[in-house]
C-alpha positions in Angstrom: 0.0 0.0 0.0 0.8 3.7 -0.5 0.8 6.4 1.4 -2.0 7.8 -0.8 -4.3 4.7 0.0 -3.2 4.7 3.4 -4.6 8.2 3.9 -7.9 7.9 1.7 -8.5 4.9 4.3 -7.9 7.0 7.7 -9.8 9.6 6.1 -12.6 7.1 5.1 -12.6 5.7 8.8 -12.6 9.0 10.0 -16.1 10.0 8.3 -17.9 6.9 9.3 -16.7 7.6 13.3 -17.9 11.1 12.6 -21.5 9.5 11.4 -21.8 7.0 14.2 -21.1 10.1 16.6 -23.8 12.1 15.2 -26.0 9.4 15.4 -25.8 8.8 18.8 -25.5 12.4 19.6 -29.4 12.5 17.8 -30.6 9.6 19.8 -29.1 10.3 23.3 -31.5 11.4 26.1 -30.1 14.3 28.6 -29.0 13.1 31.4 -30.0 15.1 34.5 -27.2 14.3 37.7 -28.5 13.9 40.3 -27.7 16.6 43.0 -24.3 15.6 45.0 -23.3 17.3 48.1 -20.6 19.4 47.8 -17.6 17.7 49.1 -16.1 18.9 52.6 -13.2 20.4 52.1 -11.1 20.2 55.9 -9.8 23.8 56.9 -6.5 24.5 56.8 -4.3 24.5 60.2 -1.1 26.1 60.7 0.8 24.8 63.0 3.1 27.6 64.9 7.1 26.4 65.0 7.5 26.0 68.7 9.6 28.9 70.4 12.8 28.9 71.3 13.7 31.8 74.2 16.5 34.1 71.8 19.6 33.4 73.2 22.0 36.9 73.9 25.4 37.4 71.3 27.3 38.0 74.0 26.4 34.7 75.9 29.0 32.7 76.3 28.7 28.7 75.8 27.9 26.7 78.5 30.5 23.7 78.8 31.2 23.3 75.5 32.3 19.6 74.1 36.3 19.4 74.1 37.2 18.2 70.1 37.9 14.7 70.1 41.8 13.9 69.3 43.6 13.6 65.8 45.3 10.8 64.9 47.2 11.0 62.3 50.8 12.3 60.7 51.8 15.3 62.6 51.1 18.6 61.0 53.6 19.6 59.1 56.0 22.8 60.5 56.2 25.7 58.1 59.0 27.1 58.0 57.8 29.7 55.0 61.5 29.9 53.7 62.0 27.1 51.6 64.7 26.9 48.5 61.2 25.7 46.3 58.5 26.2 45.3 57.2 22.9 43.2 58.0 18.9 43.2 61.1 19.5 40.8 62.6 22.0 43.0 61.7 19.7 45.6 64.0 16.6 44.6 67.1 19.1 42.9 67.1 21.0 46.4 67.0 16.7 47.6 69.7 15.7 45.5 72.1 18.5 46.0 71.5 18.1 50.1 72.8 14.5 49.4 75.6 15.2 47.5 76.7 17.6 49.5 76.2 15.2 52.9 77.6 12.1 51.8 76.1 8.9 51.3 76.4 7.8 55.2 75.0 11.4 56.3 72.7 11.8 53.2 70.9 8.4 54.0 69.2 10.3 57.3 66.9 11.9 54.7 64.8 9.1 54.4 64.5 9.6 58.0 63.5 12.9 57.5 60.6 11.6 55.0 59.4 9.0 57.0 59.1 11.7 60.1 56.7 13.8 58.0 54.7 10.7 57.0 56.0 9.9 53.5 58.2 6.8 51.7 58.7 8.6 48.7 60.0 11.9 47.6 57.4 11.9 44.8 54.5 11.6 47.1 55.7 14.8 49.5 53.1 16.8 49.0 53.7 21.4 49.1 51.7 22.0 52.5 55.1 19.7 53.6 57.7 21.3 51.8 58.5 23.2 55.1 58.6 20.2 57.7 60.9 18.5 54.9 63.0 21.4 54.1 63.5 21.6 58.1 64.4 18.3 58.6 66.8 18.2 56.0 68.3 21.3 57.3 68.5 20.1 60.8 70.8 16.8 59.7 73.3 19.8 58.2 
């Protein structure tokens, strides 16, 4: 089938629905409803928020809770001075330290890392940078 007889047969169905509709419409008796009582609709009730006395700014806290205790790696010490600035900085200042200390002396940095919470010098992350730069400099 085509479109073409496709739409000549909606349109076809379409006309005898139309009829049929008209013919009932013709033959239909009113219908009177029958009177309903109007449904009871329940009042609205606000509810107040209960009150709470205002308490003064300048009120200090009674007993307040003591913070419970970190565990953790120490926070870091910030020295604020430190030689750099990013991670490559970081290991150059690192490997010049070592050179200059000696492998037997140079070793301690590892102690220095572990101390701050880190294996590896990759890891060592900037809010450090000033614990590790004073470690380091304290093994001088």
């Amino acid at each position: 089938m085509s479109i073409e007889n496709n739409l000549a047969s909606i349109a076809k169905s379409l006309e005898s629905i139309a009829k049929v509709m008209e013919s009932r419409e013709s033959y239909a008796t009113p219908v009177v409803a029958a009177a309903q009582p109007a449904p009871v609709i329940p009042a609205v009730v606000e509810v107040a928020a209960p009150l709470v006395p205002p308490v003064p700014a300048s009120a200090p806290l009674a007993n307040p809770a003591p913070l419970p205790p970190v565990v953790g790696a120490p926070a870091p010490v910030m020295t604020g001075n430190t030689p750099f600035t990013d991670a490559k900085g970081l290991i150059g200042y690192v490997m010049n330290t070592y050179k200059e200390m000696g492998p037997e002396k140079g070793a301690k940095i590892q102690d220095v890392l572990s101390g701050i919470g880190y294996q590896n010098i990759n890891d060592v992350k900037p809010e450090s940078y000033g614990a590790l730069y004073a470690g380091i400099e304290a093994l001088k």
